[in-house]
C-alpha positions in Angstrom: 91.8 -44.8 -37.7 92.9 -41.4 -36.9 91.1 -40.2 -40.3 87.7 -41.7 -38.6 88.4 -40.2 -35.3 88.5 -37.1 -36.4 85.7 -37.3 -38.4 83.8 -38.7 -35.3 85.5 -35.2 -33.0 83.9 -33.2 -36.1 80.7 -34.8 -36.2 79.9 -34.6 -32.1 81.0 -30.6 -32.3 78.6 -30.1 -35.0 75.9 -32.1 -33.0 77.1 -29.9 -30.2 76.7 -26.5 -32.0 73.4 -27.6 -33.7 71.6 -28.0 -30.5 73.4 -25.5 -28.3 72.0 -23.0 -31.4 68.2 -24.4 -30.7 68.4 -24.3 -27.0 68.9 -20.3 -27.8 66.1 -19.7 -30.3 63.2 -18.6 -28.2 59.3 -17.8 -28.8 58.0 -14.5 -28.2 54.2 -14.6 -27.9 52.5 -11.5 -28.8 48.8 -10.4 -28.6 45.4 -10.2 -30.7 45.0 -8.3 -34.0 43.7 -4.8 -33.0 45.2 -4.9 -29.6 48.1 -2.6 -28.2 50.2 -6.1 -27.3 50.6 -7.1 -31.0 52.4 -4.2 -32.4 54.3 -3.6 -29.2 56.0 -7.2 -28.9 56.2 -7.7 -32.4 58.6 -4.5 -32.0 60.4 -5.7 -29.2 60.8 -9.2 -30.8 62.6 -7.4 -33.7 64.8 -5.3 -31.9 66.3 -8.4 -30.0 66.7 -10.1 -32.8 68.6 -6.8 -34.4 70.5 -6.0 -31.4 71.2 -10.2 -29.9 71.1 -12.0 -33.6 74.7 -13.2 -33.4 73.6 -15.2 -29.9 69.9 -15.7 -29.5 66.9 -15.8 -32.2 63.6 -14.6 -31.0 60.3 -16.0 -33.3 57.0 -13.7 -32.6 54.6 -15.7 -32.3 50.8 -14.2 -32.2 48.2 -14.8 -29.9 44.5 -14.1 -27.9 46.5 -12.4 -25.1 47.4 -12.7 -21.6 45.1 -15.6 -20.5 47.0 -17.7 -23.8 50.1 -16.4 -23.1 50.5 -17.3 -19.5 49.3 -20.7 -20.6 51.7 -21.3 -23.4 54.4 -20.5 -21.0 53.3 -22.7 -17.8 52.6 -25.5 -20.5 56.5 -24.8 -22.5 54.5 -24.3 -25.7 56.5 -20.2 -25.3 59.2 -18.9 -23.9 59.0 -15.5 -22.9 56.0 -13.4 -23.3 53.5 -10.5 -21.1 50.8 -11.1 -19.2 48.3 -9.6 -16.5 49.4 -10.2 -13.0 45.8 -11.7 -12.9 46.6 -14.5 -14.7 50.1 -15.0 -13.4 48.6 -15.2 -10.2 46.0 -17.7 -11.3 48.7 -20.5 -12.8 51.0 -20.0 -10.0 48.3 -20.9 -7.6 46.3 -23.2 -10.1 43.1 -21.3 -9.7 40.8 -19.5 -11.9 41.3 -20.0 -15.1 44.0 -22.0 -14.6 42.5 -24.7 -12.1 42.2 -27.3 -14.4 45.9 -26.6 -15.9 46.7 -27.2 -11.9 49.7 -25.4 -10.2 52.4 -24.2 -13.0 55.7 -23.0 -11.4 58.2 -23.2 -14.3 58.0 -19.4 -14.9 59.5 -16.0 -13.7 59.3 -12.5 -13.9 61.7 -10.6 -15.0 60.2 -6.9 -15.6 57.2 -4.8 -15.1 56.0 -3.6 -18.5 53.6 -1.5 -17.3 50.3 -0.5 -14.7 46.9 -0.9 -16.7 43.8 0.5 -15.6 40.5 -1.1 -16.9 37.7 1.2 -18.8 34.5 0.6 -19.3 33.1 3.5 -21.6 29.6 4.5 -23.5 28.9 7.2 -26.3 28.5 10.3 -24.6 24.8 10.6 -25.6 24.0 7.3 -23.8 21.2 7.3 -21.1 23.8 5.1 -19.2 25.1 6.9 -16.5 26.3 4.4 -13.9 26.8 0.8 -13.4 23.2 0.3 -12.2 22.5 1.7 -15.4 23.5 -1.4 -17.6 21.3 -4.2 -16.5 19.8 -5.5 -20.0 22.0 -3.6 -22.3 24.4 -4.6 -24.6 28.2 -5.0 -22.7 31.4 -6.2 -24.7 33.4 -8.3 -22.2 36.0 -8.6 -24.9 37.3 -11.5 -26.4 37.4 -15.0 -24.4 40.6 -15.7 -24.2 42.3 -12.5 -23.4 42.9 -11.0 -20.2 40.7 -7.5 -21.0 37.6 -10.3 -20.9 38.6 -11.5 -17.9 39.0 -8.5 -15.9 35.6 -7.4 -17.9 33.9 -10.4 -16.4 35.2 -9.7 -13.0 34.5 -5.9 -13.1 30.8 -7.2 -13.5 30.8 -10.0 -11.2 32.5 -8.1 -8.5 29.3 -5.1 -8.9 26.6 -7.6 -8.9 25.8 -7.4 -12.7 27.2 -10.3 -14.2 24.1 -12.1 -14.7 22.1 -8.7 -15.7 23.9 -7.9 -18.9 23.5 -8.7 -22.5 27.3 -9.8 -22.4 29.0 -9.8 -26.5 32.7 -11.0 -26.8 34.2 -9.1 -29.4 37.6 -8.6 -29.9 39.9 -5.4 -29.7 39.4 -4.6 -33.3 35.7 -5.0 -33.9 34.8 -3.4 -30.4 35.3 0.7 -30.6 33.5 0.1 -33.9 30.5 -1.4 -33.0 29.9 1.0 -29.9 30.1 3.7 -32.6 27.6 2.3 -34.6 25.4 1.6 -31.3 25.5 -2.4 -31.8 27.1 -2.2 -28.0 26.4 -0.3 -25.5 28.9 -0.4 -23.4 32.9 -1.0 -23.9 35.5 -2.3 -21.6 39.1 -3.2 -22.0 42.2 -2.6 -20.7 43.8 1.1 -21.2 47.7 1.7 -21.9 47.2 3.1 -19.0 43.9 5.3 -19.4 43.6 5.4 -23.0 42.7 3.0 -25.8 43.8 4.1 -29.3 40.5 3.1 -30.7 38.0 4.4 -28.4 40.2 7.6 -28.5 40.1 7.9 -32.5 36.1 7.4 -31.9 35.7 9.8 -29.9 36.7 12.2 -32.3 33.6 11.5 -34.7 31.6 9.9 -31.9 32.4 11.6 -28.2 32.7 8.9 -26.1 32.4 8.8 -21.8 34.0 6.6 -19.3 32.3 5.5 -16.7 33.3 5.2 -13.0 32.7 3.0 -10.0 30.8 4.0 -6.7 33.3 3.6 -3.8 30.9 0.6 -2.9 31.5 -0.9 -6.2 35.1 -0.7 -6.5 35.8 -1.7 -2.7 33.5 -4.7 -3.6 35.7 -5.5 -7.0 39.5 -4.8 -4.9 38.7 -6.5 -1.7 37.8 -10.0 -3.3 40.3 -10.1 -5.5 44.2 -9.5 -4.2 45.6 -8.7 -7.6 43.2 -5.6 -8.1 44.2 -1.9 -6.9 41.4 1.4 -7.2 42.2 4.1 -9.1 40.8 7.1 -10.5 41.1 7.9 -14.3 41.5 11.6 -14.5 39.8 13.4 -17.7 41.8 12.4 -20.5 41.9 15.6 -23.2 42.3 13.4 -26.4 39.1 11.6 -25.3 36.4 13.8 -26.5 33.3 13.8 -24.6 34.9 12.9 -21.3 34.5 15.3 -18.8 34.6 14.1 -15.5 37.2 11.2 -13.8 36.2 8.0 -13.4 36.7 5.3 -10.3 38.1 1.9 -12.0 41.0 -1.0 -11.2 44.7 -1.4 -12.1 46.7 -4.3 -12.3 50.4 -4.5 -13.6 51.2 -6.3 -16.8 54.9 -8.2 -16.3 57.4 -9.7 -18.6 57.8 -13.5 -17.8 60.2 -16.3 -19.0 60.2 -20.2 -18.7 62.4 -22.3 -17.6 63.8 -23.2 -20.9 65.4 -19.5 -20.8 69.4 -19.4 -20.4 70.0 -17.2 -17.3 72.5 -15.1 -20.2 69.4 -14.6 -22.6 67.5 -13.0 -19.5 70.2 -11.1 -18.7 71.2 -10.2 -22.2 67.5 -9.4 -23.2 66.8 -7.2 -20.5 70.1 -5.2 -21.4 69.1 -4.6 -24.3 65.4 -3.8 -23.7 66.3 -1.7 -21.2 69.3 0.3 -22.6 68.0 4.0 -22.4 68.7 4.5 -26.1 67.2 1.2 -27.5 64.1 1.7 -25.3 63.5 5.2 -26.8 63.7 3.6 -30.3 61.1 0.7 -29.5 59.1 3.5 -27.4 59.1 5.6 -30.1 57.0 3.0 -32.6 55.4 1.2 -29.6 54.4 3.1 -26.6 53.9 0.3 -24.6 57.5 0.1 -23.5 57.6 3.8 -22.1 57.1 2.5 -18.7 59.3 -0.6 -18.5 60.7 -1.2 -15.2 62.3 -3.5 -11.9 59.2 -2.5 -9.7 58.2 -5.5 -8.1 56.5 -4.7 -5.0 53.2 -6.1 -6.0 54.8 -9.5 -6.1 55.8 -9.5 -2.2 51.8 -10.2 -1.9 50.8 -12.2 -4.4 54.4 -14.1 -3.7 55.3 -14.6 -7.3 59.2 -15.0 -8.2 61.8 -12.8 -10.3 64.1 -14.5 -11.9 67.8 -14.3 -10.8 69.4 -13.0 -13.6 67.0 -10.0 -14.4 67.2 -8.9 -10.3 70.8 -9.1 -11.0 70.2 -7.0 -14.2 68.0 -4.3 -12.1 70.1 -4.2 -9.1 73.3 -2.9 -11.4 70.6 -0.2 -12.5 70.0 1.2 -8.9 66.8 -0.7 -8.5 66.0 -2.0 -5.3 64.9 -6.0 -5.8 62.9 -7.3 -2.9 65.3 -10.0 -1.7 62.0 -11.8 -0.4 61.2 -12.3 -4.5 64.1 -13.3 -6.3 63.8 -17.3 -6.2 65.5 -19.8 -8.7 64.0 -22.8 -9.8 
């Protein structure tokens, strides 16, 4: 009897381990092929997994961007992941995008990743000078699906143009490409912050322009949408054929985490991320972490939560955590 009992005592502490080990193995969903997200949270997965193996196991998993990655979180299909304060917004509040998922509040934020500004650029020998310019021509809203096309779409609906363009929906990879071979005419996506790797590389061959926003147009886009700030791209020197600034929107891109995440692996992750020295590493191979940070000041707005744990993390970095933010589940 006490041979059977102990095998019983054995048996339960396995069971224990086995699915204490599975409630720490957590999905990382990354971004489209061509995209600046891909590379840069493929990297991060790996350096978690480097650095917190012996605890947690991150899996990267790929996706279409911000609008699938918010939605695999709210819907537990992911566990940690970026995505545009747009779309956030959107599940939080069930609307948008997100009004037939309903209200999804089984998510936090735990860092700002970074501020993104959107660009919307032609060759530099188009005729196209201005907004007003675009009616009938070809305009890549990006790939449906990520959260460049929605800001595309909203860029257009917000100036009146919506239902004036030839809209195409390729993705990040295919877009800078077929601008240069004049099968767009216009590009927009998101820039890292004013700057797009592709579009950059083409101008080199191909000199490209940005175009800007009239005040009209870009008070038209901000005011009907809360998530939206203006802001003017200065003239970026690697982009050749841009000589003049241009008048666009920024939004922040956050780091968010379901429910299914252990307060210690936010913690823990965000240590990690974070530590000066292994954030020079990952920014060093993906740029896209340069500007992780605790600034949450957009969230007292748009009322979106931080997660305990990572204001606990910030707050023992000197960063001041809106008390009004922080909210457990």
């Amino acid at each position: 009897m006490k041979f059977l009992n102990t095998l019983v005592l054995a048996g339960s502490a396995i069971a224990m381990a086995t699915t204490a080990h599975a409630a720490e193995s957590y999905r990382f969903s990354g971004g489209p092929s061509g995209g600046a997200w891909h590379p840069s949270i493929s990297a991060g997965t790996q350096l978690l997994n480097d650095k917190l193996g012996g605890k947690f196991k991150f899996e990267y998993k790929p996706s279409n961007g911000s609008v699938e990655n918010v939605r695999r979180i709210a819907l537990g299909d992911t566990e940690t992941s970026w995505g545009h304060v747009v779309q956030i917004y959107q599940a939080w509040n069930g609307t948008g995008a997100f009004k037939k998922d309903g209200k999804a509040h089984d998510f936090r934020i735990i860092a700002n990743v970074r501020k993104q500004a959107q660009i919307i650029a032609v060759l530099a020998d188009s005729p196209i000078k201005s907004f007003s310019d675009m009616k009938g021509k070809k305009v890549n809203l990006l790939n449906k699906g990520s959260g460049s096309n929605v800001n595309c779409t909203n860029i257009f609906k917000g100036v009146g143009l919506l239902d004036g363009i030839d809209a195409r929906f390729l993705g990040f990879a295919d877009s800078a490409r077929a601008l240069g071979d004049r099968q767009i005419d216009v590009y927009c996506s998101a820039g890292a912050p004013f700057t797009i790797p592709a579009l950059t590389a083409l101008s080199i061959s191909k000199p490209v322009r940005y175009i800007g926003m009239t005040d009209a147009e870009q008070a038209k886009v901000v005011g009907t949408l809360p998530f939206y700030v203006p802001i003017t791209i200065p003239v970026q020197k690697d982009v050749k054929g841009m000589t003049t600034q241009a008048k666009t929107i920024a939004y922040d891109v956050f780091w968010m985490v379901s429910k299914k995440v252990s307060d210690e692996a936010v913690y823990d992750m965000l240590k990690t991320v974070a530590n000066p020295a292994n954030l020079k590493q990952l920014a060093a191979t993906a740029a896209y972490w340069k500007t992780l940070s605790g600034d949450f000041s957009a969230l007292e707005v748009l009322k979106l939560p931080v997660h305990p744990a990572a204001a606990k993390y910030w707050k023992e970095t000197g960063v001041t955590v809106p008390a009004s933010v922080v909210k457990g589940y």
